[in-house]
MIDOSE-1310 file (N, C-alpha, C; in nm, 2 decimals, decimal comma, always signed):
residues 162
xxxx	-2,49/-5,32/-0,67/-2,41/-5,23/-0,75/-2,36/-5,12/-0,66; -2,24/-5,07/-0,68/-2,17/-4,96/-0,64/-2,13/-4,87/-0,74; -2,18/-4,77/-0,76/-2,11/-4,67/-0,85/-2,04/-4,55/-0,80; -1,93/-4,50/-0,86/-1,82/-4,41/-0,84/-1,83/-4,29/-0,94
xxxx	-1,86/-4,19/-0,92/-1,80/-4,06/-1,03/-1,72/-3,99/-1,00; -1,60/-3,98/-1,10/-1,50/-3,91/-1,09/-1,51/-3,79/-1,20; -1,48/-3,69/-1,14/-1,42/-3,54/-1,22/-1,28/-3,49/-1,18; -1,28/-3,42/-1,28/-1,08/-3,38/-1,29/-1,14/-3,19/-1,32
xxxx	-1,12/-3,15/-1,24/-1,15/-2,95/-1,28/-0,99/-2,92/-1,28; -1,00/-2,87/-1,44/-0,88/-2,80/-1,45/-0,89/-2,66/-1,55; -0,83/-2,59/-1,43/-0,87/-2,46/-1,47/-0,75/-2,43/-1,66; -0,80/-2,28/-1,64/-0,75/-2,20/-1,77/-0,60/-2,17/-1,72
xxxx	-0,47/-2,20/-1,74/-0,36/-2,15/-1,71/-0,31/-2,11/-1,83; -0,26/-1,96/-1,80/-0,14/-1,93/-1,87/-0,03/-1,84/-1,78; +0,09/-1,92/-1,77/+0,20/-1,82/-1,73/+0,29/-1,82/-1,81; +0,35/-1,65/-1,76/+0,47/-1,64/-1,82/+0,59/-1,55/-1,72
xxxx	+0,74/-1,66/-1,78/+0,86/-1,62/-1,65/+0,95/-1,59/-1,76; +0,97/-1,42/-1,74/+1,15/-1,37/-1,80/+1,16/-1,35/-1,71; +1,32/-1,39/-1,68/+1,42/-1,38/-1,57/+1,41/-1,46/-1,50; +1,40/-1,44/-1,41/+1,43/-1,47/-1,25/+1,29/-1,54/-1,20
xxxx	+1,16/-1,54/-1,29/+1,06/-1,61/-1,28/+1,06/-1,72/-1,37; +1,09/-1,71/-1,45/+1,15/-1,87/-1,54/+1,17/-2,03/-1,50; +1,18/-1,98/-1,38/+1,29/-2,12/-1,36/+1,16/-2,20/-1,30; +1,05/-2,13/-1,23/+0,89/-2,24/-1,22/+0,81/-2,19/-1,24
xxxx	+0,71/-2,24/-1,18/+0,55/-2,18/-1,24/+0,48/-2,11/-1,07; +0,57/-2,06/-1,07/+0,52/-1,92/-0,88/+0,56/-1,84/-0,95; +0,43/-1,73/-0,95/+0,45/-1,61/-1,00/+0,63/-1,50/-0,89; +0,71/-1,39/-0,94/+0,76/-1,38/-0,88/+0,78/-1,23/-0,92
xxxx	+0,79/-1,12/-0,81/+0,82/-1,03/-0,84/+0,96/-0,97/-0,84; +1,06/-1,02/-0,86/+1,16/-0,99/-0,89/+1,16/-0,90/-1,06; +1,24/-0,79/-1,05/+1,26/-0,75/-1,21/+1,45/-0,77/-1,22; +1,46/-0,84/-1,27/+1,62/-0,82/-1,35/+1,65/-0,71/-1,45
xxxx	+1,77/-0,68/-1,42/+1,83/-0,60/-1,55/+1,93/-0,63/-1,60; +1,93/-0,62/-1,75/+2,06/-0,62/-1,82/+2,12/-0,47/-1,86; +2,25/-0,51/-1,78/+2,37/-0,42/-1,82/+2,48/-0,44/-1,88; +2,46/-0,33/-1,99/+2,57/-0,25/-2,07/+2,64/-0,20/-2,03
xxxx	+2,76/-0,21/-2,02/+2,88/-0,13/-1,96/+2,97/-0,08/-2,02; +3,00/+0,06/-2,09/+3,14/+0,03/-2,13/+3,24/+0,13/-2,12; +3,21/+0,11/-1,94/+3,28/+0,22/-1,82/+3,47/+0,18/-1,87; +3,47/+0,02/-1,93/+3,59/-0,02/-1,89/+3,61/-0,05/-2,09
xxxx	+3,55/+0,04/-2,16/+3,61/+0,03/-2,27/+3,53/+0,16/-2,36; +3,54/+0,28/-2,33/+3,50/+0,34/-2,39/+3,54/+0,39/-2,54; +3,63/+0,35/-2,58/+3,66/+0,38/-2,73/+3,60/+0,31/-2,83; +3,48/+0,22/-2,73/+3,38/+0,14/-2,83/+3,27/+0,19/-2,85
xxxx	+3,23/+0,34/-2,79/+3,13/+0,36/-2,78/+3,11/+0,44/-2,93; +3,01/+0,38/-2,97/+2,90/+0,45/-3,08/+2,99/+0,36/-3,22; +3,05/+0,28/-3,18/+3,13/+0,16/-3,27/+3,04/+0,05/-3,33; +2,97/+0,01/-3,25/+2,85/-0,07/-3,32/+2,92/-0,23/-3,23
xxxx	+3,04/-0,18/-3,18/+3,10/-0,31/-3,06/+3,05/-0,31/-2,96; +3,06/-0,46/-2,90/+2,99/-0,52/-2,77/+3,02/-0,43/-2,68; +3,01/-0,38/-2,55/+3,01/-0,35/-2,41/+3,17/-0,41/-2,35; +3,23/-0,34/-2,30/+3,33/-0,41/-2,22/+3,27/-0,48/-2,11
xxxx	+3,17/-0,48/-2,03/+3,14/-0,57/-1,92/+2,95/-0,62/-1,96; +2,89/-0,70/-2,00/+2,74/-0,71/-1,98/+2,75/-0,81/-1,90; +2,66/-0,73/-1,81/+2,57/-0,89/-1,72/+2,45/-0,91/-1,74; +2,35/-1,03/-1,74/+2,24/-1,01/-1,77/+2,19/-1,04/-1,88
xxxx	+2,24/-1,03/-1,96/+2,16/-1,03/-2,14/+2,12/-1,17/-2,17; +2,22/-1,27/-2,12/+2,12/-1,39/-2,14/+1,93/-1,41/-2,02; +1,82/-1,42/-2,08/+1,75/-1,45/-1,96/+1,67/-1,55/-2,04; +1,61/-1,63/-1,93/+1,54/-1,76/-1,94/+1,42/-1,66/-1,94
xxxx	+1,32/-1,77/-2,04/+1,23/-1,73/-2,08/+1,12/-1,85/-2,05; +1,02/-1,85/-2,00/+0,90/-1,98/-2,03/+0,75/-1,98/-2,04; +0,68/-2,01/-2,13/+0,58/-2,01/-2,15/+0,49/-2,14/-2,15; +0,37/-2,13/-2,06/+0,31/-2,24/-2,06/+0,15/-2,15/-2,05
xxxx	+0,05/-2,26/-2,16/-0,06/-2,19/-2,16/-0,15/-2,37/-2,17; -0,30/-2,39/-2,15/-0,31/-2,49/-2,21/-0,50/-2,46/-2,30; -0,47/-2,33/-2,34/-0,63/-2,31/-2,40/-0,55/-2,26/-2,60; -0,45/-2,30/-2,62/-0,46/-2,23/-2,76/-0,34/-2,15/-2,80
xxxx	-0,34/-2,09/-2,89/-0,29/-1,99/-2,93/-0,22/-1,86/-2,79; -0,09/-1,86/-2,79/-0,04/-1,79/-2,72/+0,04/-1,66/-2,76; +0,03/-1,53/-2,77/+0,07/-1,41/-2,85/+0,17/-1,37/-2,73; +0,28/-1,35/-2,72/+0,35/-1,22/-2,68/+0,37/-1,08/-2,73
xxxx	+0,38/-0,97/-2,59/+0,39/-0,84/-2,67/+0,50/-0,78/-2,58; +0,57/-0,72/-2,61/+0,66/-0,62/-2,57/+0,60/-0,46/-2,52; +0,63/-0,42/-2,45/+0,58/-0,27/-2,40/+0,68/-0,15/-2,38; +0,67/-0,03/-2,38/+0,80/+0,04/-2,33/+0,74/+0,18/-2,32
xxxx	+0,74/+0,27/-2,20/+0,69/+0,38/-2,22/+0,76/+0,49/-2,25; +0,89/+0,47/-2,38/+0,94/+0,60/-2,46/+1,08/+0,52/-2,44; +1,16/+0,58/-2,47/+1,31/+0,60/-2,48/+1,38/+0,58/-2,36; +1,46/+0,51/-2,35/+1,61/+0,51/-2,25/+1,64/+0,61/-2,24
xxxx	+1,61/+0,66/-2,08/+1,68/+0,84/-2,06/+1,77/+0,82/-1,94; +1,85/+0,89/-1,95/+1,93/+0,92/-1,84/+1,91/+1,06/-1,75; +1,97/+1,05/-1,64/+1,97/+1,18/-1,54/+1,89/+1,32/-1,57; +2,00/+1,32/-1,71/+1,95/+1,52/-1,79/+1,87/+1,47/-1,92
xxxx	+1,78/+1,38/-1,93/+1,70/+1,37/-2,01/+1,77/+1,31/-2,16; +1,90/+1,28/-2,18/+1,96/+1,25/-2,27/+1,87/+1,13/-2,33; +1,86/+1,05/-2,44/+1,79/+0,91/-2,47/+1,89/+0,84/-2,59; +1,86/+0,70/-2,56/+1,87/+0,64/-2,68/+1,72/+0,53/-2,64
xxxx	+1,72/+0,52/-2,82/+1,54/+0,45/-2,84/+1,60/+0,32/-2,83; +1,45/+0,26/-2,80/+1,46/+0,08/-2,80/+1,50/+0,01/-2,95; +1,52/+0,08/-3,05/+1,56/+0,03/-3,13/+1,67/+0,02/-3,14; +1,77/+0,03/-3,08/+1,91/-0,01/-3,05/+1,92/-0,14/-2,96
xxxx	+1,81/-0,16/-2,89/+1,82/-0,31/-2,83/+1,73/-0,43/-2,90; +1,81/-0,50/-2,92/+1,74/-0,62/-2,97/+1,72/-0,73/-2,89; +1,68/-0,87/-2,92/+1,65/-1,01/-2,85/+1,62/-1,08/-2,96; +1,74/-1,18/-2,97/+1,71/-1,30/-2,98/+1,70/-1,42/-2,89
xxxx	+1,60/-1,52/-3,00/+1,60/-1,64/-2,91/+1,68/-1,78/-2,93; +1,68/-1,85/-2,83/+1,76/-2,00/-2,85/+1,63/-2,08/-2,91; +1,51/-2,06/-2,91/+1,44/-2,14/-2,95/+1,32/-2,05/-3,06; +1,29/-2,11/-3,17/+1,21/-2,05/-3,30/+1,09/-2,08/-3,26
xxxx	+1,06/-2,16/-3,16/+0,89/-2,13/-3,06/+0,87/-2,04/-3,00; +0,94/-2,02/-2,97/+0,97/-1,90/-2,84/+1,02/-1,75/-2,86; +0,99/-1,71/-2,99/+1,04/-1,58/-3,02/+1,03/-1,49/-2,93; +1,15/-1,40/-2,92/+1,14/-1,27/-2,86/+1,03/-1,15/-2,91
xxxx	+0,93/-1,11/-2,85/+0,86/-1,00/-2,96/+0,93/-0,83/-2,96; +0,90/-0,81/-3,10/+1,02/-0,69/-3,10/+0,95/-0,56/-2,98; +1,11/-0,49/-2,94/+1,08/-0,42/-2,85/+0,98/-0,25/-2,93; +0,92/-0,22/-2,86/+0,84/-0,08/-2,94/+0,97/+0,03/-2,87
xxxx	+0,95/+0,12/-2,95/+0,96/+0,31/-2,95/+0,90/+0,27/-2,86; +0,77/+0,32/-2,85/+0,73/+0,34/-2,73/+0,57/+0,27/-2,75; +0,47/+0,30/-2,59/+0,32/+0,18/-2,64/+0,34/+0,01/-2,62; +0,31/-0,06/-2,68/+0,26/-0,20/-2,72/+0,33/-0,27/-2,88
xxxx	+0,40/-0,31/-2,85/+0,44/-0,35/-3,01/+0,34/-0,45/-3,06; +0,41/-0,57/-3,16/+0,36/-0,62/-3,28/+0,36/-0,79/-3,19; +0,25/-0,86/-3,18/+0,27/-0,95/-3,09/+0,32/-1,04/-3,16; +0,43/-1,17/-3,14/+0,43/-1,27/-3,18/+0,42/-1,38/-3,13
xxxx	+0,39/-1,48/-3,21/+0,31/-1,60/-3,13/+0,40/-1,71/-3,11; +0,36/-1,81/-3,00/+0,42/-1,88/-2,94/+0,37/-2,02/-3,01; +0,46/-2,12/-3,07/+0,43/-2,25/-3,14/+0,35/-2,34/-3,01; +0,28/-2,38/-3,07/+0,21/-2,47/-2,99/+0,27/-2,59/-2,95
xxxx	+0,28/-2,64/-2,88/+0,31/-2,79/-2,85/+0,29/-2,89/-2,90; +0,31/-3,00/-2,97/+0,27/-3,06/-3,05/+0,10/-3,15/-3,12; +0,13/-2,97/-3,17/-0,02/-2,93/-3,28/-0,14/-2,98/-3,18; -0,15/-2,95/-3,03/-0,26/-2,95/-2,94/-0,27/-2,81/-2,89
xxxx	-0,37/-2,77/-2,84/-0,45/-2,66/-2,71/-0,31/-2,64/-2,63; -0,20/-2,71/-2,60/-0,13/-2,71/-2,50/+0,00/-2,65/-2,53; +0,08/-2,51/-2,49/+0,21/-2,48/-2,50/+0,25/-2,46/-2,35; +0,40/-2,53/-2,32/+0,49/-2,51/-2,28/+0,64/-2,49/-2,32
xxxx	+0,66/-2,40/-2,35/+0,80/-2,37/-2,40/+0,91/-2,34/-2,33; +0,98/-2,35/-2,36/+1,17/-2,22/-2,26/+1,26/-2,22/-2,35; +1,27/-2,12/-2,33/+1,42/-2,07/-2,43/+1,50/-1,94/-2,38; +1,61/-1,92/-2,38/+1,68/-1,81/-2,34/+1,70/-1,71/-2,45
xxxx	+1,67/-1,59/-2,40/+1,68/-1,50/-2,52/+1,78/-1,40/-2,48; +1,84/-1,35/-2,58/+2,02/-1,29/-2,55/+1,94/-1,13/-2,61; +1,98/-1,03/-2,55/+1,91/-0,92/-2,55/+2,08/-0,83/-2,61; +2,07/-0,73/-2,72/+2,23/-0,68/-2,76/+2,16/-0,58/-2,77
xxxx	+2,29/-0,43/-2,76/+2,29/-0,29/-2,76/+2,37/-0,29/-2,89; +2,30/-0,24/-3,01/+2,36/-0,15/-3,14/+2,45/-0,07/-3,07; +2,45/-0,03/-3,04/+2,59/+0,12/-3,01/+2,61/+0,13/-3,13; +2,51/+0,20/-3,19/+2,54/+0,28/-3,33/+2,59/+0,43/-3,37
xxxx	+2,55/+0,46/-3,19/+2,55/+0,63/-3,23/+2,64/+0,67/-3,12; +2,72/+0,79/-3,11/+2,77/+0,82/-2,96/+2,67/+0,89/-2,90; +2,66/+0,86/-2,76/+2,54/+0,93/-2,71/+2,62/+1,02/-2,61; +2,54/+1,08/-2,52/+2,58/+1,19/-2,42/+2,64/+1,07/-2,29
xxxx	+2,73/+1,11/-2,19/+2,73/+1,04/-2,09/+2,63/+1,02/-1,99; +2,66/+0,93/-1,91/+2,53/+0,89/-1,77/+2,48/+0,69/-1,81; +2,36/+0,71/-1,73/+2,32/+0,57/-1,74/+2,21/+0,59/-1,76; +2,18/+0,51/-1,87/+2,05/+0,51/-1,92/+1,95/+0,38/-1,92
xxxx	+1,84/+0,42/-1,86/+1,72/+0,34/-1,80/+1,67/+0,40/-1,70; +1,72/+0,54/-1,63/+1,71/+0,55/-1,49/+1,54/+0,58/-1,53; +1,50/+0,65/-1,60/+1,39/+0,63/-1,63/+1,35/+0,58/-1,78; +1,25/+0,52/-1,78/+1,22/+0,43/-1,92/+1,25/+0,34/-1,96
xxxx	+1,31/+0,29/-1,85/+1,47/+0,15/-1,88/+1,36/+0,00/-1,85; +1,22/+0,04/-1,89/+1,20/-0,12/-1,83/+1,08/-0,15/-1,98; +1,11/-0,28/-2,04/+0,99/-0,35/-2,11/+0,92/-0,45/-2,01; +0,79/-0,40/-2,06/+0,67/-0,55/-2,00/+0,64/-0,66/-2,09
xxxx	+0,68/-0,74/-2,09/+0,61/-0,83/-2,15/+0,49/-0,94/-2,09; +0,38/-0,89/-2,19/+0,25/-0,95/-2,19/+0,22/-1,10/-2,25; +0,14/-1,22/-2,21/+0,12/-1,30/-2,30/-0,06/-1,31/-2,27; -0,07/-1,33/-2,39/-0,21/-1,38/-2,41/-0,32/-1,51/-2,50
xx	-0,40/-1,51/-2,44/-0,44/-1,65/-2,46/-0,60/-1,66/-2,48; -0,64/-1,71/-2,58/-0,80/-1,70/-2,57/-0,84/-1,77/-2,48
């Protein structure tokens, strides 16, 4: 007789790629931004109309976990400020998504928001998802001039996984 044992070790994975990390599973430190522009159409400002120039607002999104239940959260440490401290809050930016597995989680005022969960793969331990989510500016109000994010201008998003 000859006998053979085989084992397969597979660790706990969870990643997650907005942007420019999306596209595989290597972590990447790139941060993207989306811009609002409406250097080249200002009589839209505080109209509740699109941006004369955005780049960016569509971003690839992907989630892959293979232990369960996967929550996303959104983070933001206060308000969009510009130069002289002017703001507009994250509640003027939204995200949706191309895919209803894959929800965008809403952005906070400020802190940790409200997590939302990621559909599982079919009804197993295992999600891998992607979907692009389109990120829009209310321009509800007129605000002061400048560019705003120079500080405050970034969300983290978190995923987690038991």
């Amino acid at each position: 007789n000859a006998r053979l044992d085989f084992r397969i070790v597979v660790p706990r994975v969870l990643f997650l790629g907005v942007g420019t990390g999306a596209a595989g599973l290597t972590p990447s430190s790139t941060i993207d931004t989306v811009t609002f522009d409406y250097s080249s159409n200002p009589s839209a400002i505080g109209t509740g109309n699109p941006a004369g120039a955005i780049t960016g607002n569509v971003v690839p999104v992907r989630v892959l976990g293979n232990n369960g239940q996967i929550t996303l959260t959104a983070n933001t440490t206060g308000a969009l400020t510009n130069s002289t401290a002017d703001t507009i809050p994250w509640s003027e930016i939204t995200a949706t998504s191309s895919l209803a597995a894959l929800p965008s989680p809403a952005i906070p005022l400020t802190g940790a928001g409200v997590a939302s969960n990621v559909t599982l793969s079919s009804g197993t331990k295992i999600t891998d998802r992607s979907a692009n989510w389109t990120f829009s500016y209310a321009n509800s109000a007129v605000v002061a001039p400048g560019t705003y994010g120079t500080t405050n201008g970034r969300v983290t998003y978190t995923a987690a996984m038991p």
